[in-house]
C-alpha positions in Angstrom: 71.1 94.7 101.3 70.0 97.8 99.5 69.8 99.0 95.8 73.1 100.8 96.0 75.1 97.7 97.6 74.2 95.7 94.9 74.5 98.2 91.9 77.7 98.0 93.0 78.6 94.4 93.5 77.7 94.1 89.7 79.5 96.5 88.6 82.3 95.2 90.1 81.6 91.4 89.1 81.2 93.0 85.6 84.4 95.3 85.7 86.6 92.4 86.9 84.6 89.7 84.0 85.5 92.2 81.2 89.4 92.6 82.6 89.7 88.9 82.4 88.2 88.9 78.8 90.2 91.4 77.6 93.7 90.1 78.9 92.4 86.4 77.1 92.1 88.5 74.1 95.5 90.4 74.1 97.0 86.4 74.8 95.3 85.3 72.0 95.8 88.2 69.6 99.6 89.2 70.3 100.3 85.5 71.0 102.1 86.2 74.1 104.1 83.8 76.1 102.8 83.1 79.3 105.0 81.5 82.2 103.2 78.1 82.4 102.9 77.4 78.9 105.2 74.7 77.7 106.6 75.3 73.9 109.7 74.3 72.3 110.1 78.1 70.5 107.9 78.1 67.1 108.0 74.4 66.3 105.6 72.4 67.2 107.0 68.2 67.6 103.3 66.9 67.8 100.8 67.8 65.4 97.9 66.1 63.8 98.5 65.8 59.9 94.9 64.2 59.4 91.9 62.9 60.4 89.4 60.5 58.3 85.9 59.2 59.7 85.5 55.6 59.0 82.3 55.6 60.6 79.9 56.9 63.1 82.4 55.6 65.8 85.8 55.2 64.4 88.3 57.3 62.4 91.9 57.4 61.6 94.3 59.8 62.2 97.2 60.2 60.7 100.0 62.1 63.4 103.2 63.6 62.8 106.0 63.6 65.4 109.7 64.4 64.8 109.1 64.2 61.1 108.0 60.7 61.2 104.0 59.8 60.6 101.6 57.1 62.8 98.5 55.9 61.8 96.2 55.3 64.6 92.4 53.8 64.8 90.8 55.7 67.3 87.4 54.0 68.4 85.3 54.0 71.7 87.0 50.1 72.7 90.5 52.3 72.5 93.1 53.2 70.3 95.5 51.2 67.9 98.4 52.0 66.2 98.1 50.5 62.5 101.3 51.3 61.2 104.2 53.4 63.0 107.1 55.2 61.8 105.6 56.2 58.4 108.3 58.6 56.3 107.1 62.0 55.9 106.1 62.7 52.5 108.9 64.4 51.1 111.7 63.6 53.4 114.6 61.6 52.4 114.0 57.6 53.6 116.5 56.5 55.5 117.2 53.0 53.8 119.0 53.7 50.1 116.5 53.3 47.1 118.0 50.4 45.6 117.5 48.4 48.9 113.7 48.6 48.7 111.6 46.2 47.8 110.3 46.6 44.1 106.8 46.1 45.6 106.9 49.7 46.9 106.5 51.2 43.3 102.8 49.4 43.5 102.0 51.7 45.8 102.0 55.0 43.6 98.4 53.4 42.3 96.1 55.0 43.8 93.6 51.8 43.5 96.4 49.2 45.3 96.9 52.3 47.7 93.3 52.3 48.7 92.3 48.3 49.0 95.6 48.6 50.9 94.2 50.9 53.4 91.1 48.8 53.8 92.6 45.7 54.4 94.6 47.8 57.1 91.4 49.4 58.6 89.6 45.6 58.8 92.8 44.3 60.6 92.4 47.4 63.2 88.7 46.5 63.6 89.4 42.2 64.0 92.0 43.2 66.8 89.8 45.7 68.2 86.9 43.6 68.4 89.0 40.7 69.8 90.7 42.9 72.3 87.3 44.2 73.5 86.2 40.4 74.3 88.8 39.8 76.2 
């Protein structure tokens, strides 16, 4: 193979490396629908609301589907839902105020909230740790 031959297979590895960059960054930049992506228009149904690190191993993520929340434990045994079907904050619940229980105004301390959440998170890790003997 001479000089010339390969000059030129580079150049055209390079030419056709820099067409495929450049048509990524026009996808990206004008946001442009291509045939195989799957979208339902600008909404989004699935999105991740947030994520908190319990530990090296473990966090919990907080997900948001159809305007209702789940709370799942993610950890390397697997995955657990710890609550599902959680309102989203704002929206209207869907049971009339006076039906709920007056234990639900305890909530809006931030202190109950919390040991609330822990007791939660050492309930995930118990079944987790079960479920991983078994």
């Amino acid at each position: 193979m001479d000089t010339l031959s390969l000059l030129r297979t580079i150049g055209a590895l390079g030419l056709l490396l820099g067409c495929l960059a450049g048509a990524l960054w026009a996808v990206r930049r004008y946001d442009l629908k291509l045939p195989g992506r799957v979208t339902a228009g600008s909404r989004k149904r699935v999105e991740l609301v947030e994520r908190l690190t319990l530990d090296a191993k473990r966090s919990v993520a907080l997900i948001r589907r159809d305007g209702a929340e789940h709370l799942i434990l993610l950890a390397p045994e697997g995955h657990l839902v710890v609550e599902t079907a959680i309102v989203k904050a704002g929206a209207e619940p869907e049971v009339a105020p006076a039906a709920q229980p007056q234990e639900a105004a305890t909530n809006d301390n931030l202190s109950d909230l919390r040991h609330s959440f822990g007791q939660l998170v050492e309930q995930a890790r118990g079944r987790l740790a079960t479920r991983g003997r078994g």
